[in-house]
C-alpha positions, 0 to 999 in steps of 0.5 A: 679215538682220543678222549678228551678231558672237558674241566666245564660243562659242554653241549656236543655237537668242517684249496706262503711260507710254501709247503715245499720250502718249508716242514711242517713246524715252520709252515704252522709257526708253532706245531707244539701244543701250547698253553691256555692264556693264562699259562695254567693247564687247559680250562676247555680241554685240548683242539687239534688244528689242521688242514692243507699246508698252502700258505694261506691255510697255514696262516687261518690254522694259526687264526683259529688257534689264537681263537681258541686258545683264548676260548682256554683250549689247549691247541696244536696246529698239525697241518696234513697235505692234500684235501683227501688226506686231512679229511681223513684225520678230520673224520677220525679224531686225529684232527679237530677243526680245519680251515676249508674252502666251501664249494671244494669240500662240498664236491669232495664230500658228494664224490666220495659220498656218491660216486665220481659221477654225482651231480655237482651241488656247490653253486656260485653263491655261499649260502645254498653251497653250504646248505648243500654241504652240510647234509654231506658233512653230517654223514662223514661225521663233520659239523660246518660253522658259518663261511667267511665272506672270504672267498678264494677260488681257484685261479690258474696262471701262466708265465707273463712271457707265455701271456704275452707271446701268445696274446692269452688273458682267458682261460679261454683263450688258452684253450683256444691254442688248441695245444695239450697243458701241462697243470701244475697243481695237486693230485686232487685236481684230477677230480676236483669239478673246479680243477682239471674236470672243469678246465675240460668240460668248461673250456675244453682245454687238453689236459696232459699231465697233473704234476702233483705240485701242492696248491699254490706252491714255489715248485708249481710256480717254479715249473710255469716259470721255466716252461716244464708246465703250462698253467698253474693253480694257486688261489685267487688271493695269492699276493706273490704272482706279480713279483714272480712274473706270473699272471692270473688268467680270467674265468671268463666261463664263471667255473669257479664256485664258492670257495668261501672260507668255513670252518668245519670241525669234528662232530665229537669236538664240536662246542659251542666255544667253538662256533663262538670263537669261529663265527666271530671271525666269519663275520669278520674275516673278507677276501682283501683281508687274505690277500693282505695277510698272504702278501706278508707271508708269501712276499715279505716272509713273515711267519703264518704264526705271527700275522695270524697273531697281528691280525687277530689284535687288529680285528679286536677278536681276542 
């Protein structure tokens, strides 16, 4: 594991520029590690941040280093894929804070803790998701900060023509169909309670095929679009389905639970700069604020690194 250089005293202590249409030094805006504000050498010492390469987390990966650096780390953004596989450089040391969904991490963390038929513990409210999600991130070695209002739950899509043509405007009314669907969406929808799992249990919706497209992304927006896949999952603050004739389909079930947005950090990172950084911004942070900021990534092509920048001037929180 690295070790870090601390130069002051510290007390020790965790789901679009689109991933597909982009490397990973265009998603984060500035993957290279940059200098402390004042330009000298680090003050606090050196932070990696990553996470998922959605949009969205591109754009809080680039909030959280503006924090950060001007907390005096030495940050750099290094965004890794799917949940399972940032997890796992979250929990080793490769990765230091990443921007996370409440309610998925909490269900990920109790599967892989408990095995694939534990109980599910998030709930439709941020406070008791994350009292439940912070026992499970204490025995993978995780701190959890304090969750944003923010929330951005799954939302599934369908193409405005397969709306249209097939009077759906509920997830359960498309079921209702009676017709097998092909989900465009990650691998890790496949366990995900709030994915393919719920979609079965919930609504009883045939699930066929998960195409492995990553959240949010052009090339599972592509696949809805020219018909080779029936529902896609993007988050419910994507700003760029209208413009792409594409249309959220209700919940009307309630499957969704708290996905706010919570920082969640290496136990051997955590610092109280940290929190202080992060939980300002938690306090800040609200879901037209995302959908705000995704629409100038994902609909006017602005770089994560420079709305992050904007936002965070805006917000007087640097």
């Amino acid at each position: 594991m690295r070790r870090r250089a601390l130069l002051v005293s510290a007390l020790a202590g965790s789901a679009v520029v689109l991933a597909s249409c982009s490397s990973p030094a265009e998603v984060s805006g500035n993957p290279s590690a940059s200098s402390s504000p004042s330009g000298s050498a680090s003050e606090a010492g050196e932070l990696v941040v990553g996470g998922s390469t959605a949009s969205e987390m591109a754009i809080m990966q680039n909030i959280y280093a503006e924090l950060l650096r001007a907390q005096g780390y030495e940050v750099t953004i290094k965004p890794a894929g799917e949940r399972a596989v940032y997890a796992k450089a979250l929990q080793s040391g490769e990765v230091d804070v990443v921007p996370e969904y409440a309610a998925s991490l909490a269900e990920y963390l109790n599967r892989t803790q408990n095995g694939e038929d534990a109980a599910p513990v998030a709930t439709s409210d941020a406070a008791t998701t994350v009292e439940a999600l912070r026992p499970l991130a204490e025995e993978a070695g995780l701190e959890v900060l304090e969750p944003a209002a923010a929330r951005n739950s799954n939302g599934f899509y369908v193409s405005e023509e397969f709306a249209r043509q097939n009077s759906v405007s509920t997830l359960s009314e498309l079921a209702a169909l009676g017709k097998p669907v092909v989900l465009a969406a990650g691998d890790d929808c496949v366990e995900n309670t709030f994915c393919q799992p719920g979609l079965e249990q919930t609504y009883g919706l045939q699930i066929s095929e998960v195409t492995g497209d990553p959240y949010g992304s052009a090339s599972a927006k592509q696949k809805v679009l020219d018909g080779s896949a029936q529902l896609g999952l993007t988050g419910t603050t994507d700003g760029t389905l209208e413009a792409q004739g594409l249309v959220l389909l209700e919940d009307d079930k309630g499957l969704q639970a708290a996905d706010n947005l919570v920082p969640v950090v290496n136990a051997e990172a955590a610092d109280p700069r940290i929190a202080e950084a992060l939980d300002e911004l938690a306090e800040t942070l609200t879901t037209e604020d995302l959908a705000r900021l995704n629409v100038q990534v994902d609909g006017e092509r602005k770089k994560p690194a420079e709305v992050a920048k904007a936002y965070v001037a805006e917000k007087g929180l640097v």
